[in-house]
N, CA, C and O atoms as a GROMACS GRO file, in nm:
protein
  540
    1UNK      N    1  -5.336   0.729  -4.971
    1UNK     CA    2  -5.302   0.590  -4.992
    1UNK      C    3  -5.360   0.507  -4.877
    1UNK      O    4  -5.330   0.548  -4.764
    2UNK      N    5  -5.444   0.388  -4.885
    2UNK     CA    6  -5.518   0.332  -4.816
    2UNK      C    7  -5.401   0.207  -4.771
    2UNK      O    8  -5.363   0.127  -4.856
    3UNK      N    9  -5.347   0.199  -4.619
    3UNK     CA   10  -5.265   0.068  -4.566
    3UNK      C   11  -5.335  -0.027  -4.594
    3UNK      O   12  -5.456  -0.004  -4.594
    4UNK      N   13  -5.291  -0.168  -4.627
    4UNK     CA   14  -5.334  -0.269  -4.610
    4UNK      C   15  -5.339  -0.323  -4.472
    4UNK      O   16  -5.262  -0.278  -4.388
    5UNK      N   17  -5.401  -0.392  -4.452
    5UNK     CA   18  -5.410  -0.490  -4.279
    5UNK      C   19  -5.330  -0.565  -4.251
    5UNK      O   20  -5.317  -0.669  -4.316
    6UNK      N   21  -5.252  -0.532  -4.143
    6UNK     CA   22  -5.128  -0.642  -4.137
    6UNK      C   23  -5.227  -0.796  -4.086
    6UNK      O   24  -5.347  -0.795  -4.062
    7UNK      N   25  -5.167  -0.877  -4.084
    7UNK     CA   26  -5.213  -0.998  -4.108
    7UNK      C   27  -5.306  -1.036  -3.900
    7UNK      O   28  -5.411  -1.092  -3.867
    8UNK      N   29  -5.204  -0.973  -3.825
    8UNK     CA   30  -5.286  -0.982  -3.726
    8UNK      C   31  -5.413  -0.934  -3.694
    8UNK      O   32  -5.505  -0.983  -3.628
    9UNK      N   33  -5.396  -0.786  -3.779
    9UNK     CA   34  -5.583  -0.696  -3.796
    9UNK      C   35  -5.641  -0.788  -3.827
    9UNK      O   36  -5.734  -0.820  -3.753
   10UNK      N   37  -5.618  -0.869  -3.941
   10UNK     CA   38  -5.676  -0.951  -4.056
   10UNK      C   39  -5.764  -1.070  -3.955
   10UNK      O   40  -5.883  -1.102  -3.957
   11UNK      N   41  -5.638  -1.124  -3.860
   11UNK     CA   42  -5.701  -1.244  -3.784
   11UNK      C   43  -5.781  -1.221  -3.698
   11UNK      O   44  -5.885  -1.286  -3.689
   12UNK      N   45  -5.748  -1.121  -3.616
   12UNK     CA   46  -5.818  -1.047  -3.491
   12UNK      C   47  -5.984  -1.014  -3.573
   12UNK      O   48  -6.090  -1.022  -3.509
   13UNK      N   49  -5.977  -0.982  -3.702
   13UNK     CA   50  -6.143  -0.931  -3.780
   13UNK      C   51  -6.207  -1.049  -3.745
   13UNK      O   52  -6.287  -1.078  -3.656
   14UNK      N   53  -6.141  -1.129  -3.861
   14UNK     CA   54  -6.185  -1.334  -3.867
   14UNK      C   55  -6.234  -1.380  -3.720
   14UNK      O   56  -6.346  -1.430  -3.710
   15UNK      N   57  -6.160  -1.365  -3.615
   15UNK     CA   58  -6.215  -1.393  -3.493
   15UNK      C   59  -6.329  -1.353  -3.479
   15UNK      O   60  -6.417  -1.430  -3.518
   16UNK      N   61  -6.366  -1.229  -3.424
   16UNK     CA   62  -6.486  -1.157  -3.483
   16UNK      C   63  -6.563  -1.172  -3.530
   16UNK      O   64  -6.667  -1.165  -3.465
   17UNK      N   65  -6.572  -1.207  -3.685
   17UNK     CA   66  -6.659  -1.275  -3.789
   17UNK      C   67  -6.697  -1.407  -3.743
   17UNK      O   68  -6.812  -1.440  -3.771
   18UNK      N   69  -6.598  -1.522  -3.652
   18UNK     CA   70  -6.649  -1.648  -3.620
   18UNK      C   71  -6.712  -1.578  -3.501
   18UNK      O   72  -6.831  -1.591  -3.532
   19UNK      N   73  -6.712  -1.519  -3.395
   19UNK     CA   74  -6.798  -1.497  -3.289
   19UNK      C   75  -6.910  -1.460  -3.377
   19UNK      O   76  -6.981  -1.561  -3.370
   20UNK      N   77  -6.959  -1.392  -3.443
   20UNK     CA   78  -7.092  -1.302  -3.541
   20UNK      C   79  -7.172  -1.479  -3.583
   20UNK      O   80  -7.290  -1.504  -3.559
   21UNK      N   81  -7.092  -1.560  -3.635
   21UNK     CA   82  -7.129  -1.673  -3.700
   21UNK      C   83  -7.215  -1.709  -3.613
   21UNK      O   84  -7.338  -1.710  -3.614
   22UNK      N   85  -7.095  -1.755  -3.496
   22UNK     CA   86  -7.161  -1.840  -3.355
   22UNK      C   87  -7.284  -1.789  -3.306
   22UNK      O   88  -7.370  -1.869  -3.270
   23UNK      N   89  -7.313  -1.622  -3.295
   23UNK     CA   90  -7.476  -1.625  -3.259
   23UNK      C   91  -7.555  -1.620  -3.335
   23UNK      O   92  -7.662  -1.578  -3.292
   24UNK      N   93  -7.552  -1.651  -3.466
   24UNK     CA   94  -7.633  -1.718  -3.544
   24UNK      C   95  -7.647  -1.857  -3.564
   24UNK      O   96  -7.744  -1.894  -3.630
   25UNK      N   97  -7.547  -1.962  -3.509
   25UNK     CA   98  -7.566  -2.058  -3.485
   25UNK      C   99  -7.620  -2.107  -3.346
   25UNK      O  100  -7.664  -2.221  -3.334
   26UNK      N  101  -7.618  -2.018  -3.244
   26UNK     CA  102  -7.679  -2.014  -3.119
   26UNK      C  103  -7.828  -2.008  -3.102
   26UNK      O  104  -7.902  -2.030  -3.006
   27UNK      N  105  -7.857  -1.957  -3.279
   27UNK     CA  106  -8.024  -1.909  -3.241
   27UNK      C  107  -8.069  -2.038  -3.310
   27UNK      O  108  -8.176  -2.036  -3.371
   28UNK      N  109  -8.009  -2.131  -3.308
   28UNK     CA  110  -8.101  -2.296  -3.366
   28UNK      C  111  -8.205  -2.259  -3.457
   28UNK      O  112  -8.165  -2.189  -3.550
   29UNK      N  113  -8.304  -2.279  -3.456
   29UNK     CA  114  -8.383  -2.304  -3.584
   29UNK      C  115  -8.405  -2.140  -3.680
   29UNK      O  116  -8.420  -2.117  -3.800
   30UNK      N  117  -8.399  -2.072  -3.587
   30UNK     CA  118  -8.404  -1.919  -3.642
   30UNK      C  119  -8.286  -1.868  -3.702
   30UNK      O  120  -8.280  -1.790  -3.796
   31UNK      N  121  -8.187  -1.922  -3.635
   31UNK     CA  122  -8.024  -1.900  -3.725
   31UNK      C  123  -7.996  -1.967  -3.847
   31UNK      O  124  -7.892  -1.958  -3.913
   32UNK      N  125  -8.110  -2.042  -3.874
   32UNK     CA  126  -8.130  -2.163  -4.026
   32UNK      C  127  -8.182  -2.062  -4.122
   32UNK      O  128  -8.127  -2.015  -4.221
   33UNK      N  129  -8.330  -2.034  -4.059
   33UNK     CA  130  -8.402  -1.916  -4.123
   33UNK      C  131  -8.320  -1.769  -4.145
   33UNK      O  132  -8.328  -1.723  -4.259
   34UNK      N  133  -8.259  -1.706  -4.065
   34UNK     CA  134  -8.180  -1.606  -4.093
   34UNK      C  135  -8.091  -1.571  -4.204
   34UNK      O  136  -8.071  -1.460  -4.254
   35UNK      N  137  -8.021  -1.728  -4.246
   35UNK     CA  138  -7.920  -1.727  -4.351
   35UNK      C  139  -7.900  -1.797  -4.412
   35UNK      O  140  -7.781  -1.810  -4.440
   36UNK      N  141  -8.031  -1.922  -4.494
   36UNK     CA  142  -8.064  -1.990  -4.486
   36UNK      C  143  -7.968  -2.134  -4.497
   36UNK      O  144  -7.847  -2.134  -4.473
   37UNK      N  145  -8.022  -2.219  -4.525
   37UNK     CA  146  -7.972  -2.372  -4.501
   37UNK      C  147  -7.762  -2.346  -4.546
   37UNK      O  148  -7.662  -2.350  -4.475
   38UNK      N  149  -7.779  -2.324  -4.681
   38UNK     CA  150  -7.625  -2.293  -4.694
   38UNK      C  151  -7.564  -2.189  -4.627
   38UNK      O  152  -7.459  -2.213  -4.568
   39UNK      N  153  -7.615  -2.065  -4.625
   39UNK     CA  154  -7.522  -1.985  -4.496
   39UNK      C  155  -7.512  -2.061  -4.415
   39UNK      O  156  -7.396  -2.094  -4.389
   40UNK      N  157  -7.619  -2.125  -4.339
   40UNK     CA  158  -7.581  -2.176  -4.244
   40UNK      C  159  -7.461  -2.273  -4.185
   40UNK      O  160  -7.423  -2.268  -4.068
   41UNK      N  161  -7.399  -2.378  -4.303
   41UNK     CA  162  -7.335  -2.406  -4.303
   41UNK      C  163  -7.187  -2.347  -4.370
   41UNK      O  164  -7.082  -2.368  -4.311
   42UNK      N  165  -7.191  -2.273  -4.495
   42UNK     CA  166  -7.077  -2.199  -4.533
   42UNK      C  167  -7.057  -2.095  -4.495
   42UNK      O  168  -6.987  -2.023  -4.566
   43UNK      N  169  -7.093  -2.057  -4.404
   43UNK     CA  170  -7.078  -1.853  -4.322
   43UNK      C  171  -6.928  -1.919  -4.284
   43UNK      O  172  -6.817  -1.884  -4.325
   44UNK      N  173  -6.967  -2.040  -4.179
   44UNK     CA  174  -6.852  -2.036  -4.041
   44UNK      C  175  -6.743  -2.124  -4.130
   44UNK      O  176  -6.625  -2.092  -4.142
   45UNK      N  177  -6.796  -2.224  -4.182
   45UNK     CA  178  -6.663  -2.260  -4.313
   45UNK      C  179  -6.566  -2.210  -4.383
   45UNK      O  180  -6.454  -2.257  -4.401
   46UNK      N  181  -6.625  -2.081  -4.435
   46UNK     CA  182  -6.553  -1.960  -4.466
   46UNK      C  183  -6.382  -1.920  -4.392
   46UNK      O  184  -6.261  -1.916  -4.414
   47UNK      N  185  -6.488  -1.899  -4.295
   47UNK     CA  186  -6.379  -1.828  -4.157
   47UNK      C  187  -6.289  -1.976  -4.079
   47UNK      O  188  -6.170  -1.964  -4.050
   48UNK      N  189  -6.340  -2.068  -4.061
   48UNK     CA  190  -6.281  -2.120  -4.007
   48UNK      C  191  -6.127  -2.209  -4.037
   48UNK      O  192  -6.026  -2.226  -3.969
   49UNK      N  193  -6.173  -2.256  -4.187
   49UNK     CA  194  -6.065  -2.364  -4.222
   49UNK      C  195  -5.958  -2.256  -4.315
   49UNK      O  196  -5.955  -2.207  -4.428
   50UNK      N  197  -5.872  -2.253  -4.182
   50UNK     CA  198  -5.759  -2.143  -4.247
   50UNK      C  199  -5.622  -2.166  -4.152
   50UNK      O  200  -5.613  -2.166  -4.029
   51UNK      N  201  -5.536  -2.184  -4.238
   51UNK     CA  202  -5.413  -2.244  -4.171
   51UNK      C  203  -5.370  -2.199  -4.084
   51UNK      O  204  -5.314  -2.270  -4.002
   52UNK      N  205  -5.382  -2.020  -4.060
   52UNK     CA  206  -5.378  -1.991  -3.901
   52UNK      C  207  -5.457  -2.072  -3.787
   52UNK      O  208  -5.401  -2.136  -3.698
   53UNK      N  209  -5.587  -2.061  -3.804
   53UNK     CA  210  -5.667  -2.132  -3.726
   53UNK      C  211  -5.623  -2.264  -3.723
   53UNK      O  212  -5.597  -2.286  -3.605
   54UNK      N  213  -5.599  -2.373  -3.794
   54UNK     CA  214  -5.596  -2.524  -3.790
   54UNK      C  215  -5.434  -2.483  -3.753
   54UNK      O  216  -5.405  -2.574  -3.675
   55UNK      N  217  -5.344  -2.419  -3.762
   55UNK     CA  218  -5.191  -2.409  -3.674
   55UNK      C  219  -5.180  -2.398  -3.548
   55UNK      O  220  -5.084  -2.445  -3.487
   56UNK      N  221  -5.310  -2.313  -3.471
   56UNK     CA  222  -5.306  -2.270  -3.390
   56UNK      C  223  -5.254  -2.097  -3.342
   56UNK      O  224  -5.252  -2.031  -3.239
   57UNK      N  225  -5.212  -2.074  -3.496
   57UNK     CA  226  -5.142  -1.935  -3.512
   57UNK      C  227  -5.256  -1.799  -3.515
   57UNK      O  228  -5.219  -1.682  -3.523
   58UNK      N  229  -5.351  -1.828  -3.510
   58UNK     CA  230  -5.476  -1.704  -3.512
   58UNK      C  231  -5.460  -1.645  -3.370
   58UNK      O  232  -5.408  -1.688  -3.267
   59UNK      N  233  -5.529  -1.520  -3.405
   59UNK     CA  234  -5.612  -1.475  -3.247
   59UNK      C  235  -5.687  -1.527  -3.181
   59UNK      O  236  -5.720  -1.461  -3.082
   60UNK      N  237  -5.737  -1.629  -3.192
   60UNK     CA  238  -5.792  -1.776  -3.104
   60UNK      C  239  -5.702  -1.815  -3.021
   60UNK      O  240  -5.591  -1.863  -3.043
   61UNK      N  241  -5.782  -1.782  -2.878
   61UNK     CA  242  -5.708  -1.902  -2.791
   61UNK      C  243  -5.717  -2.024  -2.784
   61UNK      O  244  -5.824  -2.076  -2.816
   62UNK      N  245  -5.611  -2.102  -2.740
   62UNK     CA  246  -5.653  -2.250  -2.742
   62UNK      C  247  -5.771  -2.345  -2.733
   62UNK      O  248  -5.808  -2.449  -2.789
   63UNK      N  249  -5.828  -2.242  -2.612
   63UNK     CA  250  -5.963  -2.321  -2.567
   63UNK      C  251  -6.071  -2.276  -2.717
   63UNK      O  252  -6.133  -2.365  -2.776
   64UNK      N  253  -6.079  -2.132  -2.762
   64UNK     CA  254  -6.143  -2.101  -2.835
   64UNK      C  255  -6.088  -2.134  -2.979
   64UNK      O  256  -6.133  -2.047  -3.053
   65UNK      N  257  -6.026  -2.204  -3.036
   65UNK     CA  258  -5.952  -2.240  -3.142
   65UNK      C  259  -5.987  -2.390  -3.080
   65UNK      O  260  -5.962  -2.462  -3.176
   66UNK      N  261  -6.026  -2.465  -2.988
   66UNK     CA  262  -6.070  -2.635  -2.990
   66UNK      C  263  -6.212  -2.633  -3.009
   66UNK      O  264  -6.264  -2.723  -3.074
   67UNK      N  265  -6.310  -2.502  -2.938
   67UNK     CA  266  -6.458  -2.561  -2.980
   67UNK      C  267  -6.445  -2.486  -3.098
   67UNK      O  268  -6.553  -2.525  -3.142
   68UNK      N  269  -6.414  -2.431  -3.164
   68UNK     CA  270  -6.454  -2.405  -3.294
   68UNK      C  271  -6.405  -2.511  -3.382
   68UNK      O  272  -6.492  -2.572  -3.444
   69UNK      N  273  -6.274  -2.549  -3.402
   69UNK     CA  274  -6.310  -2.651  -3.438
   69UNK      C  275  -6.387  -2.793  -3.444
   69UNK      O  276  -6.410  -2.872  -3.536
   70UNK      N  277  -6.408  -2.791  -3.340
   70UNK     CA  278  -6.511  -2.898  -3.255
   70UNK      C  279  -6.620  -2.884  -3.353
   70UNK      O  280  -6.642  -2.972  -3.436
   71UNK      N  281  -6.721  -2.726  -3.342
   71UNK     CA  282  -6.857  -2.687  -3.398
   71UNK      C  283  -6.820  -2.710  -3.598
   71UNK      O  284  -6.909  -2.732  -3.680
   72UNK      N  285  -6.700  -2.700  -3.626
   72UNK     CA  286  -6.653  -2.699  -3.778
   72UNK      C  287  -6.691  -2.847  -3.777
   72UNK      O  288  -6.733  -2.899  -3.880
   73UNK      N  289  -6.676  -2.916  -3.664
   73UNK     CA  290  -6.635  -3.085  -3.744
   73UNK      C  291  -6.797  -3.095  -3.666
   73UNK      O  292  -6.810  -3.213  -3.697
   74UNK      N  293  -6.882  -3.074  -3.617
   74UNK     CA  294  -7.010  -3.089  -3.594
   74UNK      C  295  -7.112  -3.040  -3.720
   74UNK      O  296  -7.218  -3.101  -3.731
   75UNK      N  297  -7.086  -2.950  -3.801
   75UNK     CA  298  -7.154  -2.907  -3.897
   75UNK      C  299  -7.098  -3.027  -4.045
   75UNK      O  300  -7.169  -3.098  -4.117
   76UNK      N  301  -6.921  -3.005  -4.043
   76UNK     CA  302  -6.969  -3.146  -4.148
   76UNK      C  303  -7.032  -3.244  -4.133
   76UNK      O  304  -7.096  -3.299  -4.222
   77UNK      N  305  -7.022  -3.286  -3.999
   77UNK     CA  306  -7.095  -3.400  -3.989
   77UNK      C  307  -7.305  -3.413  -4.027
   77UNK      O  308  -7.376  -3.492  -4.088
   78UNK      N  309  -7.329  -3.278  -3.942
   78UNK     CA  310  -7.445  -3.232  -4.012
   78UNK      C  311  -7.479  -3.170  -4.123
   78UNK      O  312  -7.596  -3.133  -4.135
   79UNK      N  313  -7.365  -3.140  -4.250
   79UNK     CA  314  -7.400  -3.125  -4.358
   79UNK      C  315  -7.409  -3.268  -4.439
   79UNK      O  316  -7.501  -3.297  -4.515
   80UNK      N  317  -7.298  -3.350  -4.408
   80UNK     CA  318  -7.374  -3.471  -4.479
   80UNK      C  319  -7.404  -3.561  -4.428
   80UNK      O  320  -7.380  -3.674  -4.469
   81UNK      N  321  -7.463  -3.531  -4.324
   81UNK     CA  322  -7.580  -3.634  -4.283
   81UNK      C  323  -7.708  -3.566  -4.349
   81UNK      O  324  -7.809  -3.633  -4.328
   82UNK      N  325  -7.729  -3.450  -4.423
   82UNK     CA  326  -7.843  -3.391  -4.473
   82UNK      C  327  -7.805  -3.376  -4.596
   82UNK      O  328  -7.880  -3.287  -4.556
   83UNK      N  329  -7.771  -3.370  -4.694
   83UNK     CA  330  -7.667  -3.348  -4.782
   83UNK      C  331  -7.784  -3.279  -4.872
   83UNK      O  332  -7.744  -3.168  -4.906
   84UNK      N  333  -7.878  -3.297  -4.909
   84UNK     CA  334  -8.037  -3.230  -5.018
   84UNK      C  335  -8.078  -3.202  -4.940
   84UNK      O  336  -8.146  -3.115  -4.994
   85UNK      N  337  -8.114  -3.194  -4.806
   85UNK     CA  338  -8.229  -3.134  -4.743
   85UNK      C  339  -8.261  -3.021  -4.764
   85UNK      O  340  -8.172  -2.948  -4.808
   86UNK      N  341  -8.361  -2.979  -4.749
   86UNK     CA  342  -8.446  -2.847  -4.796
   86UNK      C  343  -8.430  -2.785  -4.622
   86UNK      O  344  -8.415  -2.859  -4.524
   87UNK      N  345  -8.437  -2.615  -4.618
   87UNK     CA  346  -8.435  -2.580  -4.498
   87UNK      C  347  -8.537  -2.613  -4.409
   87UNK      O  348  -8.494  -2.586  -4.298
   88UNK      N  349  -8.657  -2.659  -4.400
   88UNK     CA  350  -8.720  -2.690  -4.328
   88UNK      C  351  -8.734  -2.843  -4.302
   88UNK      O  352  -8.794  -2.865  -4.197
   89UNK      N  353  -8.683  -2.993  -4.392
   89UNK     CA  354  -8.624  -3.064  -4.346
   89UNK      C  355  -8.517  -3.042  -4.249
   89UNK      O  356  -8.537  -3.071  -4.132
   90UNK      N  357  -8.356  -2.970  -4.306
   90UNK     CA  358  -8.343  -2.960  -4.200
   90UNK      C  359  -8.323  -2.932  -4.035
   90UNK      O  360  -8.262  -2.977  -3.937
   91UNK      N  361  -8.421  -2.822  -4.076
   91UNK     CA  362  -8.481  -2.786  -3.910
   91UNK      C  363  -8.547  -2.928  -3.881
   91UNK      O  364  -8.480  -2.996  -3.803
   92UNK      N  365  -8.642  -2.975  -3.918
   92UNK     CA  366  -8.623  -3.073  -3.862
   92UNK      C  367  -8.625  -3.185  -3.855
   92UNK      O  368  -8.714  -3.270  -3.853
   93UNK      N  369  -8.522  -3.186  -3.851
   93UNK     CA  370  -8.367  -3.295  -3.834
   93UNK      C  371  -8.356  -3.312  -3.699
   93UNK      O  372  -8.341  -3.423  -3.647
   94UNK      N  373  -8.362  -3.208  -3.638
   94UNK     CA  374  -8.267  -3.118  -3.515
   94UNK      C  375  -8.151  -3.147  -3.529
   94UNK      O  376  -8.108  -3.215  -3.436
   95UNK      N  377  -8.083  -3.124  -3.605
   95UNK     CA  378  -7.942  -3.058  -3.610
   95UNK      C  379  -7.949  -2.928  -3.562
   95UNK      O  380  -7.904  -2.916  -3.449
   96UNK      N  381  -7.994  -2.825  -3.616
   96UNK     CA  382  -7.960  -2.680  -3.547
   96UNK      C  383  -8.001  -2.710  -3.385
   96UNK      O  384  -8.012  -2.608  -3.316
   97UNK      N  385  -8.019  -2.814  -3.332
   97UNK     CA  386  -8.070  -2.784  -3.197
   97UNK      C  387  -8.018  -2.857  -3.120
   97UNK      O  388  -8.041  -2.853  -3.000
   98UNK      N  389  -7.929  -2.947  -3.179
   98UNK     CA  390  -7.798  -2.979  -3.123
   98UNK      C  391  -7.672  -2.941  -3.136
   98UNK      O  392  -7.574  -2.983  -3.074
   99UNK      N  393  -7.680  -2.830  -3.249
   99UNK     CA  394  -7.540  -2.769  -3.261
   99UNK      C  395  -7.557  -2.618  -3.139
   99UNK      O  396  -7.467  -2.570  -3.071
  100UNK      N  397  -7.706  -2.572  -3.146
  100UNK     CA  398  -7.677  -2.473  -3.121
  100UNK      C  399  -7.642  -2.439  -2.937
  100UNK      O  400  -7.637  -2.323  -2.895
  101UNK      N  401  -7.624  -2.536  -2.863
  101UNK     CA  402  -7.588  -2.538  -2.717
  101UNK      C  403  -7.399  -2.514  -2.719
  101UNK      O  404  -7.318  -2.448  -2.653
  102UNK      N  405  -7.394  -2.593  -2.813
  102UNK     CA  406  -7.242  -2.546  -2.848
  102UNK      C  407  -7.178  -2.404  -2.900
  102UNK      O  408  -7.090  -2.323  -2.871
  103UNK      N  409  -7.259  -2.421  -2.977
  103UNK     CA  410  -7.258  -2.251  -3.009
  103UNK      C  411  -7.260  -2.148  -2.911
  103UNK      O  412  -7.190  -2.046  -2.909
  104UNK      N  413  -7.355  -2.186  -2.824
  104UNK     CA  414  -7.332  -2.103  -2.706
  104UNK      C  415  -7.238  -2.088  -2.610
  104UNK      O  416  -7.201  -1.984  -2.556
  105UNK      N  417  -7.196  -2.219  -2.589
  105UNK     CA  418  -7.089  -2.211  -2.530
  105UNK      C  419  -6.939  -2.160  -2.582
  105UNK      O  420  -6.837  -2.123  -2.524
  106UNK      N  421  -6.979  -2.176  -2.722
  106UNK     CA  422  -6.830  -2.117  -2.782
  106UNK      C  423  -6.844  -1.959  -2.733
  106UNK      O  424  -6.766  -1.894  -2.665
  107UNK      N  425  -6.976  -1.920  -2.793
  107UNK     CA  426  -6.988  -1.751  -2.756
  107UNK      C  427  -6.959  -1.651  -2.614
  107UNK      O  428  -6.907  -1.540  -2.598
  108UNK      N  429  -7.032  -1.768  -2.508
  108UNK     CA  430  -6.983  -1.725  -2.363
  108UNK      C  431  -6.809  -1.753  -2.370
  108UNK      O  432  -6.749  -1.676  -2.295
  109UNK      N  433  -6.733  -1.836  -2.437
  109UNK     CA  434  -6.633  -1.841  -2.378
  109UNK      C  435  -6.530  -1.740  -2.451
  109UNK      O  436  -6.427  -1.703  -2.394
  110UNK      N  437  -6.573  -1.689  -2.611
  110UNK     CA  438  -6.533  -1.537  -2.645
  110UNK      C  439  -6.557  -1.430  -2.605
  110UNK      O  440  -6.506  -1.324  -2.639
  111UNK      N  441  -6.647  -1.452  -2.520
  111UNK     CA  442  -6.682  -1.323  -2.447
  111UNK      C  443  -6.586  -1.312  -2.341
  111UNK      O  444  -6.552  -1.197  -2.312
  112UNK      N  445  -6.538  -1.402  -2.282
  112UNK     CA  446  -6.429  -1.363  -2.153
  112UNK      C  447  -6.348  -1.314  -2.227
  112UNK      O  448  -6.286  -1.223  -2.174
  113UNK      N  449  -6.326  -1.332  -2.312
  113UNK     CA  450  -6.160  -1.250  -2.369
  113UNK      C  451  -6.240  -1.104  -2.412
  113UNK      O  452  -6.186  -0.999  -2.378
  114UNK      N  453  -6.393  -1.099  -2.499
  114UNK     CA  454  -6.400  -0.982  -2.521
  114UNK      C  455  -6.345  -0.953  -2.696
  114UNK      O  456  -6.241  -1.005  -2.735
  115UNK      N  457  -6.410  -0.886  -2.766
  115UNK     CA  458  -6.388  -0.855  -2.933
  115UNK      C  459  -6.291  -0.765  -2.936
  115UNK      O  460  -6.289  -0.663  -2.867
  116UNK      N  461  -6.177  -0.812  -3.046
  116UNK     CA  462  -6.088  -0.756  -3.087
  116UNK      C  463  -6.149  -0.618  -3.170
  116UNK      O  464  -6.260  -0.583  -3.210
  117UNK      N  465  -6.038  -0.572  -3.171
  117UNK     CA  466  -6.063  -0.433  -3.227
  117UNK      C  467  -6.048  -0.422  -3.373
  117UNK      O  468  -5.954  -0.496  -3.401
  118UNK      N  469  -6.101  -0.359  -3.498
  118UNK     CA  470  -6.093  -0.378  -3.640
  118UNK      C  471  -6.021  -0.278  -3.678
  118UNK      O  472  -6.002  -0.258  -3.798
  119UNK      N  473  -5.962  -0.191  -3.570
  119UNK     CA  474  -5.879  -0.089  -3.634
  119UNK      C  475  -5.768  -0.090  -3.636
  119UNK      O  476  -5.696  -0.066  -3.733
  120UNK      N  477  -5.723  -0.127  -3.484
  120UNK     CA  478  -5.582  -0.166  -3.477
  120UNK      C  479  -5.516  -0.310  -3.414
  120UNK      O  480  -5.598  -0.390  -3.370
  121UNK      N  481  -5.387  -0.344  -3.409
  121UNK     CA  482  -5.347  -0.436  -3.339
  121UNK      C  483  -5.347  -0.458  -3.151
  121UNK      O  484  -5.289  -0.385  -3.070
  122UNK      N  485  -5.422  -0.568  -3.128
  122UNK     CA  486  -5.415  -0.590  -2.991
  122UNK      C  487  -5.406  -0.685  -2.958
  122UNK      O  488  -5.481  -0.776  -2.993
  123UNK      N  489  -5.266  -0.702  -2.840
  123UNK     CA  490  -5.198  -0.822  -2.798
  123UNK      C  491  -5.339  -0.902  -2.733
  123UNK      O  492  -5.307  -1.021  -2.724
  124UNK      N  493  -5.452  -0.888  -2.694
  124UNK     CA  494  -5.587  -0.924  -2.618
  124UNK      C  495  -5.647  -0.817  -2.666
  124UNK      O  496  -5.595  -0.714  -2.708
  125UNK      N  497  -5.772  -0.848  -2.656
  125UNK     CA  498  -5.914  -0.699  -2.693
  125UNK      C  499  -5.882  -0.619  -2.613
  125UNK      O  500  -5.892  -0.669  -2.501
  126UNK      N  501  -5.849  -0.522  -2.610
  126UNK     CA  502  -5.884  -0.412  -2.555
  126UNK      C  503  -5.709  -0.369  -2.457
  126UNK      O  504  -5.697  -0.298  -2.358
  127UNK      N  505  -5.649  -0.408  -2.498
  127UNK     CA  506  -5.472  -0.399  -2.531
  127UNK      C  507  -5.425  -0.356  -2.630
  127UNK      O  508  -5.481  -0.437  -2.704
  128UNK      N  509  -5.353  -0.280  -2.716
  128UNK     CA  510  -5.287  -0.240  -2.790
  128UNK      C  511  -5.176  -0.349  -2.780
  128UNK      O  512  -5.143  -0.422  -2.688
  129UNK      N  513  -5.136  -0.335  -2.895
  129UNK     CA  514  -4.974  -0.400  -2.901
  129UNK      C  515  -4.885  -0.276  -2.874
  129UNK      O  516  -4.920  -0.165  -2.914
  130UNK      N  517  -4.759  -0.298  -2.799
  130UNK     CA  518  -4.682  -0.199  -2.788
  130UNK      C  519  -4.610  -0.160  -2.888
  130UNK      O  520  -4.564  -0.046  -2.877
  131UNK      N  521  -4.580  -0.233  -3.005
  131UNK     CA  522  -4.522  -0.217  -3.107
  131UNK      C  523  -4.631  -0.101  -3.178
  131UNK      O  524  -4.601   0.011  -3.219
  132UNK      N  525  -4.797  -0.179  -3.178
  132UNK     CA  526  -4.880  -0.082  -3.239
  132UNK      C  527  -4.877   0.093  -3.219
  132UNK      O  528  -4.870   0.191  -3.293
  133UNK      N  529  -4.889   0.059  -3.033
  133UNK     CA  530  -4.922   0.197  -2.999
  133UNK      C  531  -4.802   0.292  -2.974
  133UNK      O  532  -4.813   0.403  -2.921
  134UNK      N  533  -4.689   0.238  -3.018
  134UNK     CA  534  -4.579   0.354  -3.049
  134UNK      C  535  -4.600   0.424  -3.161
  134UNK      O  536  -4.543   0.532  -3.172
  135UNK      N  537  -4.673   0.381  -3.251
  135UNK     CA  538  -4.674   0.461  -3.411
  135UNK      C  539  -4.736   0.603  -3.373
  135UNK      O  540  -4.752   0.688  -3.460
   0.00000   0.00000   0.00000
């Protein structure tokens, strides 16, 4: 019988998945090309607008739960300010080359905390929850 993910695995993944986003939004015009024009904008959309996250209740810390939303409300703004553009309009636009300094900075500042784990629960990466690691 296969467990389901308790909801913190679940968030702790999602975190994860928005760090994966962010260095593809870090690589500016090549992170357009990689996944193209709509990944580019619906990858991190996906992950982001989710009532944990907009509560503040995710595995996001504060600081990392404000630029992501920050980079969420930077991409609507650069999705319709382009709204038809073709991917190489908008490369260039430079939108990807003003989002993507942010991006970076979101990424250096997930990196101090470090990637959660996809297997089990951890109060921080590389912590167990004590509740977890009694099982």
């Amino acid at each position: 019988m296969i467990e389901e993910p308790s909801d913190r695995l679940i968030e702790q993944r999602i975190r994860n998945r928005i760090y994966e986003i962010l260095e593809i939004l870090a690589e500016c015009d090549e992170g357009v090309d990689l996944v193209s024009i709509n990944g580019y904008f619906n990858l991190f959309e996906d992950f982001v607008h989710r009532p944990s996250i907009e509560s503040g209740m995710s595995a996001l810390s504060r600081d990392e739960r404000a630029i992501v939303l920050e980079i969420a409300h930077f991409l609507e703004v650069a999705c319709e300010a382009t709204p038809d553009f073709t991917k190489a309009e908008f490369i260039a636009s430079g939108w990807p080359e003003q989002i993507a300094p942010k991006a970076r900075d979101a990424r250096a500042l997930f990196l101090i905390r470090g990637l959660f784990s996809e297997e089990f629960e951890e109060a921080e990466p590389g912590r167990a929850n004590i509740a977890q690691a009694a099982r």
